[in-house]
SERO-4910 file (N, C-alpha, C, O; in steps of 0.05 Angstrom, whole numbers):
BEGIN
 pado doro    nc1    nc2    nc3   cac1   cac2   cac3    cc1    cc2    cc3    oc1    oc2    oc3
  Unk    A   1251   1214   1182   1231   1192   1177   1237   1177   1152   1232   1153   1152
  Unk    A   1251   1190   1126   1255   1167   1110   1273   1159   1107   1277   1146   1086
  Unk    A   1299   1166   1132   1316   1151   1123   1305   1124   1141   1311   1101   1134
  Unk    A   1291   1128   1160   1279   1105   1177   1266   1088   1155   1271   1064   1152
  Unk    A   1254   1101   1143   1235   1088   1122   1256   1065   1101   1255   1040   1098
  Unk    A   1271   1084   1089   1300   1073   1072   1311   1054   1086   1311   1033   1075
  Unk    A   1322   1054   1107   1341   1034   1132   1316   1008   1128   1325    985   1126
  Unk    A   1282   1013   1128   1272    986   1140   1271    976   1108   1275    952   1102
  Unk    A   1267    992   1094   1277    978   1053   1289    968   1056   1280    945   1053
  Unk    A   1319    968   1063   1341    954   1054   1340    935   1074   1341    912   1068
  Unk    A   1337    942   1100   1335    905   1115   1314    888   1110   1314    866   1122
  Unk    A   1300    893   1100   1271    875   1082   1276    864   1056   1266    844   1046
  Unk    A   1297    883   1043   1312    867   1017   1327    848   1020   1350    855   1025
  Unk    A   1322    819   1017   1348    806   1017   1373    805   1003   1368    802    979
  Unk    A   1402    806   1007   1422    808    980   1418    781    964   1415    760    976
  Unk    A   1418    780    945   1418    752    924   1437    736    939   1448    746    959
  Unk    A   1442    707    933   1448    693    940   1480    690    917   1480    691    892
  Unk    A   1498    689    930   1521    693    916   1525    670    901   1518    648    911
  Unk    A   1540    671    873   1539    651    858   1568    640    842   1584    655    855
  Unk    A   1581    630    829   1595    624    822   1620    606    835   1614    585    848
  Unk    A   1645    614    832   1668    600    853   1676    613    875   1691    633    873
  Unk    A   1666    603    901   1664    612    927   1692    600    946   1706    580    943
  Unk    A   1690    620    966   1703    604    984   1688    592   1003   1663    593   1004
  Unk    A   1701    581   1019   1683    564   1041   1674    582   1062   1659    573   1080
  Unk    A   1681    610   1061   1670    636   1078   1648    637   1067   1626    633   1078
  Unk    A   1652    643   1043   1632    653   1028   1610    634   1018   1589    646   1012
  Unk    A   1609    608   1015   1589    602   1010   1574    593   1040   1549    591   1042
  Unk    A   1594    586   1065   1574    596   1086   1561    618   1092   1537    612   1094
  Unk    A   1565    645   1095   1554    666   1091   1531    665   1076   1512    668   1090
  Unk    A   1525    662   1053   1505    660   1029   1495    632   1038   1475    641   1049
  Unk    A   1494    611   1041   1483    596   1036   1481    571   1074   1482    546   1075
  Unk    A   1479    587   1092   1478    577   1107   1469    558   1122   1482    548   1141
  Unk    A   1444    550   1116   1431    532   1126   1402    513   1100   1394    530   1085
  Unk    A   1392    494   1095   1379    490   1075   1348    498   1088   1342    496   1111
  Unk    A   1334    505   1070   1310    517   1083   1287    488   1096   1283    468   1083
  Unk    A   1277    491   1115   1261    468   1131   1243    457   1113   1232    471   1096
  Unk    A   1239    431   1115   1223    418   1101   1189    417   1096   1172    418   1114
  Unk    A   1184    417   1070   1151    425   1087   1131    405   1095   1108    411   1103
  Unk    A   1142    379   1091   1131    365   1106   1156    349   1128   1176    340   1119
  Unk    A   1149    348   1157   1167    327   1172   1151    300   1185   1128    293   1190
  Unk    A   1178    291   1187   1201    290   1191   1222    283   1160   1228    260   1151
  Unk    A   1228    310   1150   1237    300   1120   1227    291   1106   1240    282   1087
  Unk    A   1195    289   1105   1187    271   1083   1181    294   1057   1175    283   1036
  Unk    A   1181    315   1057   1181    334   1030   1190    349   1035   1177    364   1049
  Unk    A   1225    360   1026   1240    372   1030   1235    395   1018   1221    391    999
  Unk    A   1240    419   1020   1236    449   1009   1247    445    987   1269    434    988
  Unk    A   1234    452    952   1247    441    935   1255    423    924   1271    424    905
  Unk    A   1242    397    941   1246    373    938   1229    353    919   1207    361    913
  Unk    A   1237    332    910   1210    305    903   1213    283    913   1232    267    916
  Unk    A   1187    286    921   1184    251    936   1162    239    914   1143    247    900
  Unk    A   1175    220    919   1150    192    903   1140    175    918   1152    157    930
  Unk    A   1113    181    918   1097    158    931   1083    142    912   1077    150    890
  Unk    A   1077    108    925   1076     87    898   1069     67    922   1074     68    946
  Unk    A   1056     49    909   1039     26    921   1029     12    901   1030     22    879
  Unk    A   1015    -17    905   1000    -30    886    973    -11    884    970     12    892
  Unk    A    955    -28    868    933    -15    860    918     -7    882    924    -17    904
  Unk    A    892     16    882    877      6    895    880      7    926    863     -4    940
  Unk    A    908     23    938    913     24    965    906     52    978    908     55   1003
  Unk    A    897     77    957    891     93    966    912    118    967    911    134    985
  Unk    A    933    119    944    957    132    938    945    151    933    953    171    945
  Unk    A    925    154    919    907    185    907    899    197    934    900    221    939
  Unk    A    891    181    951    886    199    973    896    202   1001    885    212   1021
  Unk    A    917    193    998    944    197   1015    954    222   1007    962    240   1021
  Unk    A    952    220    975    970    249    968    942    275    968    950    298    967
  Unk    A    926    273    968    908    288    967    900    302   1002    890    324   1005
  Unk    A    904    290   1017    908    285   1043    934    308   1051    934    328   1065
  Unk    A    954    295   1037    985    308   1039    987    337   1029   1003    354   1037
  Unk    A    963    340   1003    962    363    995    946    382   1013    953    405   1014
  Unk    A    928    374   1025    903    391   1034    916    400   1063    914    423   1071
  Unk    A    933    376   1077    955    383   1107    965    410   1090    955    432   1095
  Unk    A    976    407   1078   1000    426   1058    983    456   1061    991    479   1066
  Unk    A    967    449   1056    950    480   1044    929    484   1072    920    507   1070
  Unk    A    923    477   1085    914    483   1112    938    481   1127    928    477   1149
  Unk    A    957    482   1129    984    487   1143    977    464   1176    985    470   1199
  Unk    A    961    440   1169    953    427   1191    972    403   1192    981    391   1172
  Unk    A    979    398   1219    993    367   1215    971    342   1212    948    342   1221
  Unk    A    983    320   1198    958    299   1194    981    275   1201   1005    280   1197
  Unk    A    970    244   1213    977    228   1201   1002    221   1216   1013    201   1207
  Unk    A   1017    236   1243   1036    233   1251   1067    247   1232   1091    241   1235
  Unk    A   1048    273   1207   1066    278   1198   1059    317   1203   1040    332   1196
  Unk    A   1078    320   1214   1085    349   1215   1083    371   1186   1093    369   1163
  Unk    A   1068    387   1197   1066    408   1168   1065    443   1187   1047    458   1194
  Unk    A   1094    444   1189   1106    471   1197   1089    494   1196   1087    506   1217
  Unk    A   1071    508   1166   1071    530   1157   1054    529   1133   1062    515   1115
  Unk    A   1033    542   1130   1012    532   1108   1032    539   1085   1052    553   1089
  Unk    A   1025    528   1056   1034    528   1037   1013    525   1012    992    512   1012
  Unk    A   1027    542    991   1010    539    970   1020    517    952   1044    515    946
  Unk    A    997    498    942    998    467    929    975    465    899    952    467    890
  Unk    A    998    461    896    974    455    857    969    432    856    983    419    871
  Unk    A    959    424    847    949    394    844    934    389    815    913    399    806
  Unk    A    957    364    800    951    365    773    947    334    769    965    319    761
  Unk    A    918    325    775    908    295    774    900    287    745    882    300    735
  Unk    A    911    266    730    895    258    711    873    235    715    864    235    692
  Unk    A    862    222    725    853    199    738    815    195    742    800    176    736
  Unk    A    811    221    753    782    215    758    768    250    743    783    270    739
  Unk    A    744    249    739    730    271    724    728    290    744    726    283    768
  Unk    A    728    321    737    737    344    759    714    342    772    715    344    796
  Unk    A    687    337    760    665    334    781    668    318    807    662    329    829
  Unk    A    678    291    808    685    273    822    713    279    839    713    270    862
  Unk    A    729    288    834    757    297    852    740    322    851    734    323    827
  Unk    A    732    338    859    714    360    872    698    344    896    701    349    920
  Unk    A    684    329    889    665    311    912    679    307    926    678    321    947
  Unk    A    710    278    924    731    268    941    734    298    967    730    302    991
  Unk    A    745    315    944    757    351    957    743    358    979    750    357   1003
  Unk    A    723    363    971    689    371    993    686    360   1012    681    371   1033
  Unk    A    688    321   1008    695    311   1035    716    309   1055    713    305   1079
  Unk    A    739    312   1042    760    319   1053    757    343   1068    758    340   1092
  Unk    A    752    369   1059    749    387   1073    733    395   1090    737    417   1099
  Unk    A    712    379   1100    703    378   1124    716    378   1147    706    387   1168
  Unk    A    739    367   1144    756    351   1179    769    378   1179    780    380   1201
  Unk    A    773    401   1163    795    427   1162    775    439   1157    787    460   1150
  Unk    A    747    445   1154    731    466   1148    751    485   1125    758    470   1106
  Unk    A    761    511   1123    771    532   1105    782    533   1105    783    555   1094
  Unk    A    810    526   1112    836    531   1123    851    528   1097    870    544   1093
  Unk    A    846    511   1079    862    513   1057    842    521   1032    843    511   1010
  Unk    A    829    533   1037    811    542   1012    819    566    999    808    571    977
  Unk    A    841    585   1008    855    604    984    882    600    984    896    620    981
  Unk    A    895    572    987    928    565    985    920    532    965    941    521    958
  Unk    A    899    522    959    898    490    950    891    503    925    874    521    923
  Unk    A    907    493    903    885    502    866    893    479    852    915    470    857
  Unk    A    874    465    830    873    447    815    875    454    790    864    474    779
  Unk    A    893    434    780    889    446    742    874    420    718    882    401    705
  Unk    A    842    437    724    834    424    717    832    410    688    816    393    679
  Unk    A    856    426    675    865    426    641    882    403    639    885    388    619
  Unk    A    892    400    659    921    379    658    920    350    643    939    339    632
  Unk    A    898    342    643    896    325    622    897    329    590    885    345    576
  Unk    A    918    308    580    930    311    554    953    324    546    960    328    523
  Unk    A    966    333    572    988    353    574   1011    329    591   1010    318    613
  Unk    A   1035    326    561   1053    305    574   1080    328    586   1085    352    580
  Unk    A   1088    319    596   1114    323    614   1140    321    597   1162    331    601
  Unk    A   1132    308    580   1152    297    563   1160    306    535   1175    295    518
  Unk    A   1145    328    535   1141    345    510   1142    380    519   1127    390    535
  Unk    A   1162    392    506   1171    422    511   1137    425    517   1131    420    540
  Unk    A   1116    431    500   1096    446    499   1080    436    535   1072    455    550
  Unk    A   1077    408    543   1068    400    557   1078    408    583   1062    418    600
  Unk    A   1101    406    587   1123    420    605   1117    454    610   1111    464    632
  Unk    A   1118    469    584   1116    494    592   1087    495    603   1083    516    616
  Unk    A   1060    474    602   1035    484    606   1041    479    639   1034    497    654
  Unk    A   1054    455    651   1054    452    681   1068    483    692   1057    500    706
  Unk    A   1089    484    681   1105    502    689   1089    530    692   1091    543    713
  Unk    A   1071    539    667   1059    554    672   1034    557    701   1030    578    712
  Unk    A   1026    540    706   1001    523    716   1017    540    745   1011    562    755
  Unk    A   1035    524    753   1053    526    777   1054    560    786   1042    569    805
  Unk    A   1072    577    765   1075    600    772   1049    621    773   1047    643    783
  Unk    A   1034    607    762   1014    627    753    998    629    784    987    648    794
  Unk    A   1002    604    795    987    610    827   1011    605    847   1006    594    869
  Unk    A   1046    613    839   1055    615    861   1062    590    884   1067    591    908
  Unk    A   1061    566    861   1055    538    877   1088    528    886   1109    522    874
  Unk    A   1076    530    914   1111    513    927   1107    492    937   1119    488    958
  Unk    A   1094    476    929   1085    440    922   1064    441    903   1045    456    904
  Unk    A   1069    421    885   1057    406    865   1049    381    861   1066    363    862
  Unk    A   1028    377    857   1028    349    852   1022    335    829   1005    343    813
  Unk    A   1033    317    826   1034    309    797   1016    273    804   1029    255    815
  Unk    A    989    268    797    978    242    800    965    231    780    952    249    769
  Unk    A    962    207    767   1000    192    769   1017    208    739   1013    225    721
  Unk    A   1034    191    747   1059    201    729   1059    192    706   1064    204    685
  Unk    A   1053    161    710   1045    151    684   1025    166    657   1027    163    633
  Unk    A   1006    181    673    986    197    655   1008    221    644   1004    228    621
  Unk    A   1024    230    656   1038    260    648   1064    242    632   1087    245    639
  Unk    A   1055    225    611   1082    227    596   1074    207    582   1053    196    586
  Unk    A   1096    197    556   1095    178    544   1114    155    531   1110    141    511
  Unk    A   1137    156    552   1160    150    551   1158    121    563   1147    115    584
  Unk    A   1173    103    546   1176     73    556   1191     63    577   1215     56    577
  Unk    A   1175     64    595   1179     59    630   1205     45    631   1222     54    646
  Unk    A   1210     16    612   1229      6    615   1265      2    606   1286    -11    607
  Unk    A   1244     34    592   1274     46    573   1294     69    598   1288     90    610
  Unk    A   1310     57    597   1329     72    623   1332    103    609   1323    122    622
  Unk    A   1339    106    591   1345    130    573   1317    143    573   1310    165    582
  Unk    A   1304    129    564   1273    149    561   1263    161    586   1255    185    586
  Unk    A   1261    141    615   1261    143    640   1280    174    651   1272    194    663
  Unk    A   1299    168    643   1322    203    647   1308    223    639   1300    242    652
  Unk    A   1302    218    611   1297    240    603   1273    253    618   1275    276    626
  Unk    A   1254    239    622   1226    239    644   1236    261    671   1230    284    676
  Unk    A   1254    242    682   1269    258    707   1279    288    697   1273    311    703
  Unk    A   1293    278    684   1302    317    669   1280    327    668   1281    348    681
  Unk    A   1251    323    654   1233    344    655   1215    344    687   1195    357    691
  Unk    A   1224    331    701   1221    337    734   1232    356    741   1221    377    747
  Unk    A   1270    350    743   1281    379    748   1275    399    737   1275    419    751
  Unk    A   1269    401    716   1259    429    707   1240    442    706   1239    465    699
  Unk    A   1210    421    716   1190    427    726   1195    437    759   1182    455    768
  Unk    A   1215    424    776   1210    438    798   1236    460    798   1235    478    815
  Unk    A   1254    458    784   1274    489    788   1264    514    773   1270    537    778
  Unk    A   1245    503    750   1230    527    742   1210    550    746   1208    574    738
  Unk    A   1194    525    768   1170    533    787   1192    540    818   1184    559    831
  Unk    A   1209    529    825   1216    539    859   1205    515    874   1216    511    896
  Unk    A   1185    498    868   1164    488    883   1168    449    885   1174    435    865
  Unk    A   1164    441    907   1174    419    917   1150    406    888   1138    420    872
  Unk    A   1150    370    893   1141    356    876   1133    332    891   1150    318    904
  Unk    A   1107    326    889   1093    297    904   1091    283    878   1078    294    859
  Unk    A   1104    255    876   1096    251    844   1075    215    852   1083    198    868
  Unk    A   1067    215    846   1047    188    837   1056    173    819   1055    175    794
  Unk    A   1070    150    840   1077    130    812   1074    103    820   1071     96    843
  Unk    A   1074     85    797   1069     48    811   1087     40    804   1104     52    791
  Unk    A   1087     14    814   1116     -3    824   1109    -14    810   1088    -12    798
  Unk    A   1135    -39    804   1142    -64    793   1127    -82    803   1117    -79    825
  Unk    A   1123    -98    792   1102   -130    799   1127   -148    818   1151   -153    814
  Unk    A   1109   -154    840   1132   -177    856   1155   -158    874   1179   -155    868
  Unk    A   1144   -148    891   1169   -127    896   1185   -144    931   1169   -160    941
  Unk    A   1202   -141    940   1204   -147    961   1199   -133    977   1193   -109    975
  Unk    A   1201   -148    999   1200   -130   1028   1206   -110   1030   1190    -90   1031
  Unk    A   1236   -110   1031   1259    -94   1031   1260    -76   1015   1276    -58   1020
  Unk    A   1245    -77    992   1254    -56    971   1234    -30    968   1210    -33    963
  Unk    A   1242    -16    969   1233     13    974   1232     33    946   1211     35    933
  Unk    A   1252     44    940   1255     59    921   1269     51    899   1275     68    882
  Unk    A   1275     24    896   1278     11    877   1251     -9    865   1250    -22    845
  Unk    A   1235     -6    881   1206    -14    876   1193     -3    848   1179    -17    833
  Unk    A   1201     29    844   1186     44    828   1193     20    802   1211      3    801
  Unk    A   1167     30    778   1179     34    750   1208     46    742   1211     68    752
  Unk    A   1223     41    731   1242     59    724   1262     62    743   1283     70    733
  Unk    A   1263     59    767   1273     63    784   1300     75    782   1305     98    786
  Unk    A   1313     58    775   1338     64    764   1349     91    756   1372     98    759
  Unk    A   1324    110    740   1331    132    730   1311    153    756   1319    175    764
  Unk    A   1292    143    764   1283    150    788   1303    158    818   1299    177    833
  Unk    A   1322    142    819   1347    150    832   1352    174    845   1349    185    867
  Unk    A   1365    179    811   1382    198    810   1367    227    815   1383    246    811
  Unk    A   1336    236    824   1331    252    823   1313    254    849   1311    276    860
  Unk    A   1298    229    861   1283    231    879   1291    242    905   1315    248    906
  Unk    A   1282    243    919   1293    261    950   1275    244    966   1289    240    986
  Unk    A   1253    233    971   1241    215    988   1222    203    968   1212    212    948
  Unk    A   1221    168    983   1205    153    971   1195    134    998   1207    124   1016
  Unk    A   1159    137    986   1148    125   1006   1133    101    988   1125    106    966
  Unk    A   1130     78   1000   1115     54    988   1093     44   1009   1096     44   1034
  Unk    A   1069     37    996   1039     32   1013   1039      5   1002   1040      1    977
  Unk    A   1039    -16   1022   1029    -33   1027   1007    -44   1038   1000    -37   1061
  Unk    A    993    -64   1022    972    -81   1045    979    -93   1060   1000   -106   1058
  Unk    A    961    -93   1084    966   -112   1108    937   -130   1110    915   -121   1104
  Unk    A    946   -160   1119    923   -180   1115    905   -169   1148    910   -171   1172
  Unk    A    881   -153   1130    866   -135   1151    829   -130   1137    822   -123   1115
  Unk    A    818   -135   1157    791   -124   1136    786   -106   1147    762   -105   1152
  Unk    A    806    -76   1158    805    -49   1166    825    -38   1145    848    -45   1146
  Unk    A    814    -20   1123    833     -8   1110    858     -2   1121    857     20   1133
  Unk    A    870     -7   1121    899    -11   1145    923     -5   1117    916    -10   1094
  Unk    A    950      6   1126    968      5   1106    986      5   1118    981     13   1141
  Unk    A   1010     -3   1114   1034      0   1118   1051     15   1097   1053      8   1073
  Unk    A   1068     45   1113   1080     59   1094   1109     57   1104   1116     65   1126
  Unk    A   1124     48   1088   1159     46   1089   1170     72   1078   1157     88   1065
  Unk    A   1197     74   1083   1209     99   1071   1235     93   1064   1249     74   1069
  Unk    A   1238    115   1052   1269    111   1042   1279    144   1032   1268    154   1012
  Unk    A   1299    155   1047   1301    192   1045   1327    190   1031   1342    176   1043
  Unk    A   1335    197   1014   1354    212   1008   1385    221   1027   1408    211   1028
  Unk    A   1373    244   1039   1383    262   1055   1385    257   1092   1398    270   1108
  Unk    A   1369    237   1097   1355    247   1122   1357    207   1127   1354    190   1110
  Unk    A   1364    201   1158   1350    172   1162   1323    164   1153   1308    182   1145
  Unk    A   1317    143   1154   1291    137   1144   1276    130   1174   1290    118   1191
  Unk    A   1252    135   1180   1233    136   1204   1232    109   1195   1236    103   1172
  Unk    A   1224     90   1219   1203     66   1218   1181     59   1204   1169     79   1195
  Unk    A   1170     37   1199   1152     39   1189   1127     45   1195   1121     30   1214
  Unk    A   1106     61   1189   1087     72   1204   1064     62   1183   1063     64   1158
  Unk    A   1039     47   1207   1014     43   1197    989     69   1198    988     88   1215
  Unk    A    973     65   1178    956     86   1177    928     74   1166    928     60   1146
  Unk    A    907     79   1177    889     67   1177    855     90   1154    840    102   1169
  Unk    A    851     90   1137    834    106   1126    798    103   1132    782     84   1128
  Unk    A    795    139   1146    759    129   1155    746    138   1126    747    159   1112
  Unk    A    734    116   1124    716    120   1096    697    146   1100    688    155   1079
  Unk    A    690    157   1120    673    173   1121    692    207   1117    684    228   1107
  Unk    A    713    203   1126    722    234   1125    745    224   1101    766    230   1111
  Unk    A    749    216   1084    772    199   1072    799    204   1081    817    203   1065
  Unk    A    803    212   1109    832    212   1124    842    198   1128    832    178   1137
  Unk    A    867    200   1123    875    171   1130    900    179   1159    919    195   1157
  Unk    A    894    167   1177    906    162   1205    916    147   1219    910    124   1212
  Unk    A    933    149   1241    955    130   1258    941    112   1263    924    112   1281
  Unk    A    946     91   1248    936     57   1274    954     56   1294    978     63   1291
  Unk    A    943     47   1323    959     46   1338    972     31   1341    991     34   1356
  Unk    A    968      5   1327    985    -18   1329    972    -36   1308    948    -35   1304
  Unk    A    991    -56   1291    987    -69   1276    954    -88   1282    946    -92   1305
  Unk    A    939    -96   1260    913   -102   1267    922   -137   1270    941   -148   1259
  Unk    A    912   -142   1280    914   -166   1287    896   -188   1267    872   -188   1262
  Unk    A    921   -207   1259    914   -224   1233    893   -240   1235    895   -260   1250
  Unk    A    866   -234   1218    847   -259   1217    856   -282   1214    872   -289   1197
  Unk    A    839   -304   1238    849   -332   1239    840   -346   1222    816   -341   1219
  Unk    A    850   -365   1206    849   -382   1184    828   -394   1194    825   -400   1218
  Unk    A    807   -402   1172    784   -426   1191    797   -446   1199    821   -447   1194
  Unk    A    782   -468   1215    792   -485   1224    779   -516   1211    755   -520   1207
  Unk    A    786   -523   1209    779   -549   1192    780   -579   1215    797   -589   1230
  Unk    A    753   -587   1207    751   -621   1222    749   -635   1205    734   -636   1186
  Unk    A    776   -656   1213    780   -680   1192    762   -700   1202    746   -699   1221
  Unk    A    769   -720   1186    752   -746   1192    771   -763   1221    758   -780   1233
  Unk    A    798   -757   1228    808   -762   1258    790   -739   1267    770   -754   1271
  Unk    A    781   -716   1273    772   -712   1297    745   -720   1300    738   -718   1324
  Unk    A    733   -726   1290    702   -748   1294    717   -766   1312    723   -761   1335
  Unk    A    722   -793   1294    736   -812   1304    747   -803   1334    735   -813   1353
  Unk    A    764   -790   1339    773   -779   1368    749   -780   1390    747   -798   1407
  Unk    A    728   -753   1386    713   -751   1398    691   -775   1406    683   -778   1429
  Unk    A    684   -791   1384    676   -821   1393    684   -841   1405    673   -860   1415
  Unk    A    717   -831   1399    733   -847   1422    738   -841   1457    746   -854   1476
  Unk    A    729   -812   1454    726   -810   1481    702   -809   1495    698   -815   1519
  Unk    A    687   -800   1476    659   -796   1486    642   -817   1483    624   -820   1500
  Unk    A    642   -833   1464    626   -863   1458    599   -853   1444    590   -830   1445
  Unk    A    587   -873   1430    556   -865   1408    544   -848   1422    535   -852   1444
  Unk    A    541   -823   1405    528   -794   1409    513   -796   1390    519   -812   1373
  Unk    A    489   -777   1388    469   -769   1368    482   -753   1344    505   -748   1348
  Unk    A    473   -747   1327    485   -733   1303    490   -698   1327    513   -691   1332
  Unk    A    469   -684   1338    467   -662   1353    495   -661   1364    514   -645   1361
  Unk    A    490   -685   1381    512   -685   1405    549   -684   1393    569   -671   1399
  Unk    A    541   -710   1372    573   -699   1351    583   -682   1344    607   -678   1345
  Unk    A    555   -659   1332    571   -647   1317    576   -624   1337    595   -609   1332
  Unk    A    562   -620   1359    569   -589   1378    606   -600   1388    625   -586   1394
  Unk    A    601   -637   1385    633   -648   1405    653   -632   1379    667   -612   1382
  Unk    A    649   -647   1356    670   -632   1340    673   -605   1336    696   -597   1334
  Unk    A    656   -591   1334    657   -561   1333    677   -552   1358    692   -533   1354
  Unk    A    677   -563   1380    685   -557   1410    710   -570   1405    728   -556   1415
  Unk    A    717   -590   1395    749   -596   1398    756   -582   1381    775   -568   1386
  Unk    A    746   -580   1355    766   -566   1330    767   -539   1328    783   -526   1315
  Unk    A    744   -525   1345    740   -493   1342    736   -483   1309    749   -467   1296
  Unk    A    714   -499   1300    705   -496   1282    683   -484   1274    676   -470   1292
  Unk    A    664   -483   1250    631   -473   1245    618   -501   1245    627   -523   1241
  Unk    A    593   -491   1251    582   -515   1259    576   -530   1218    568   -553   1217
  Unk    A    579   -520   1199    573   -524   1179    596   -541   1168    591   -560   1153
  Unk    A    623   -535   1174    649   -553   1175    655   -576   1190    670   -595   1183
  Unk    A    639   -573   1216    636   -601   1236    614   -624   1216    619   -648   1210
  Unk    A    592   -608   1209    567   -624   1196    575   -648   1165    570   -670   1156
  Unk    A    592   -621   1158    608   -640   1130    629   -665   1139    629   -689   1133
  Unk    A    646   -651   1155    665   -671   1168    649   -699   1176    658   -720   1167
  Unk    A    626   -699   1192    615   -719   1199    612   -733   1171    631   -744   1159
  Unk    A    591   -732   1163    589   -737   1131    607   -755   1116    608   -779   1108
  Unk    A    626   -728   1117    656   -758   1104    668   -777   1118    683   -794   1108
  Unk    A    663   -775   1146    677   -792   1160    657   -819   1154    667   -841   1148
  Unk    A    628   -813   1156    604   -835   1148    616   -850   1122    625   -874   1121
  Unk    A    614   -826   1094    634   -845   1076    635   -857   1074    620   -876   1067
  Unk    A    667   -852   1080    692   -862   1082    690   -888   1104    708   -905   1100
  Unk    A    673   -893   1124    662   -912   1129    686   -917   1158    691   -939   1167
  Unk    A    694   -894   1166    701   -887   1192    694   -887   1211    708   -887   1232
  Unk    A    656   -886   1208    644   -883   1240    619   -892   1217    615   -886   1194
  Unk    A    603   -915   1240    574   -921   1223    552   -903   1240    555   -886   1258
  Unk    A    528   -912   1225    505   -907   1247    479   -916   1248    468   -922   1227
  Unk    A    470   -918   1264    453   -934   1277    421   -925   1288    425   -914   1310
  Unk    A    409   -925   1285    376   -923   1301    386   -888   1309    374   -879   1328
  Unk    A    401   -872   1299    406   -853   1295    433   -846   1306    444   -825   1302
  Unk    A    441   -866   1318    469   -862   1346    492   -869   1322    493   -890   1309
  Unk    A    511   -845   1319    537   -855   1316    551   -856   1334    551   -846   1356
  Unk    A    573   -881   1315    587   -900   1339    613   -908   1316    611   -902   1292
  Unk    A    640   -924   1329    661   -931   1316    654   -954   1309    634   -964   1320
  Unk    A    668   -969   1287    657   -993   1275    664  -1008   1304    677  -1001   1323
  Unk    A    649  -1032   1299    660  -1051   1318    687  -1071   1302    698  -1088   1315
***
């Protein structure tokens, strides 16, 4: 019985992972495959950082809060795959812990308990830069101390104090990333904002800093507005490692703050429509002296307008001395 016992020891031990100058046997053997991502399709690689970033105001705090809570209820959300519950720290500087407690509470309704002993917050993290040994060792601590294999860092700008537009200062930032996530084991969601005026096209060169952002990120997602009066977004990507998916819309219910698949782009509100002083004139030309009533329902009906934009239109066309009127009847001059 114990050598049974001994035999199931040692196949439950894994051997270390071999290190140094390998051969190509040998570092297949040891290092065979990279471990699956914990979020898919690629969007947060095992050990990885992604940066997510948008203008103001689009709902990045709770995209990633969303991303964290999938993470730690091991649920898929959003058209994005989440394999295997995971434990997620989450280190917000932004809103008072009373209030990201409330956001939390509502969120956790749509998952009832599912992530309520794998989700932990540090609710200290404010005043603690990234960019300073002491500040660094407090994340780092933060991380191991609950075992965290995603982190989130919201925003980034709060965890440091380094001049965004200094390329050198920017590195150094990233260096205390790698060593926040090779220290901890644990992937990294980071919160960050973009440059003013960004294009279309531009993705991960969008960030602040970008440039030194590069060299370390593993996925970057950017949230855009879409001209919509349904919280609607558009999220672009850009992976590292992996093709980049299409672009996928996601739509947020104010009531559960989830944010979810639109099925198709919302369809653009129509510009009002405006009646000039030609479409009066027109309509009197086909229709001949109408009452003010009768005008303004004609113009509203050719121009597909409000009846308050037909009413003005008439008005200036009077003026402007385009159409007169008479014992109440407008009519074209003679």
């Amino acid at each position: 019985m114990s050598d049974l016992v001994n035999a199931a020891s040692s196949q439950q031990v894994s051997a270390p992972a071999a290190t140094g100058v390998l051969s190509l046997r040998q570092l297949l053997e040891h290092h065979p495959a990279p471990a699956p991502s914990l979020i898919e399709p690629s969007l947060l690689p095992s050990s990885g950082i992604l940066f997510l970033g948008g203008e103001p105001k689009l709902g990045k705090s709770v995209l990633a809060a969303n991303l964290a809570l999938a993470l730690a209820s091991g649920s898929s959300r959003a058209s994005f795959q989440v394999p295997a519950a995971r434990r997620v720290l989450i280190c917000q500087f932004e809103l008072p812990t009373s209030q990201f407690a409330q956001r939390l509470d509502t969120m956790r309704r749509a998952i009832d308990s599912a992530a309520d002993s794998n989700l932990f917050i540090d609710t200290t993290a404010g005043g603690h830069l990234l960019s300073t040994p002491h500040g660094l060792d407090h994340f780092l601590g933060a991380a191991r101390a609950v075992n965290a294999e995603a982190v989130v860092l919201d925003p980034l700008y709060s965890a440091h104090d380094q001049d965004e537009n200094d390329t050198r200062a920017m590195s150094a930032l990233c260096q205390s990333l790698l060593r926040l996530r090779d220290g901890s084991g644990a992937a990294l969601i980071v919160i960050h904002h973009v440059r003013k005026a960004v294009g279309r096209h531009e993705i991960g060169s969008a960030f602040r800093g970008s440039s030194a952002l590069h060299a370390v990120g593993d996925s970057y997602v950017l949230l855009s507005r879409l001209p919509s009066e349904t919280p609607t977004v558009e999220l672009r990507f850009q992976f590292r490692y992996a093709p980049a998916p299409p672009p996928r819309l996601l739509w947020l219910d104010p009531n559960t703050l989830w944010f979810d698949t639109a099925s198709a782009p919302p369809a653009p509100g129509r510009a009002p429509r405006k009646a000039e002083t030609a479409t009066v004139e027109r309509v009197l030309a086909e229709s001949g002296p109408a009452r003010f009533n009768q005008l303004r329902q004609r113009v509203m009906e050719q121009s597909e307008c409000s009846r308050r934009t037909a009413q003005l239109a008439i008005q200036r066309a009077s003026q402007q001395g385009a159409i007169t009127c008479s014992d109440g009847w407008y009519r074209l001059p003679s």
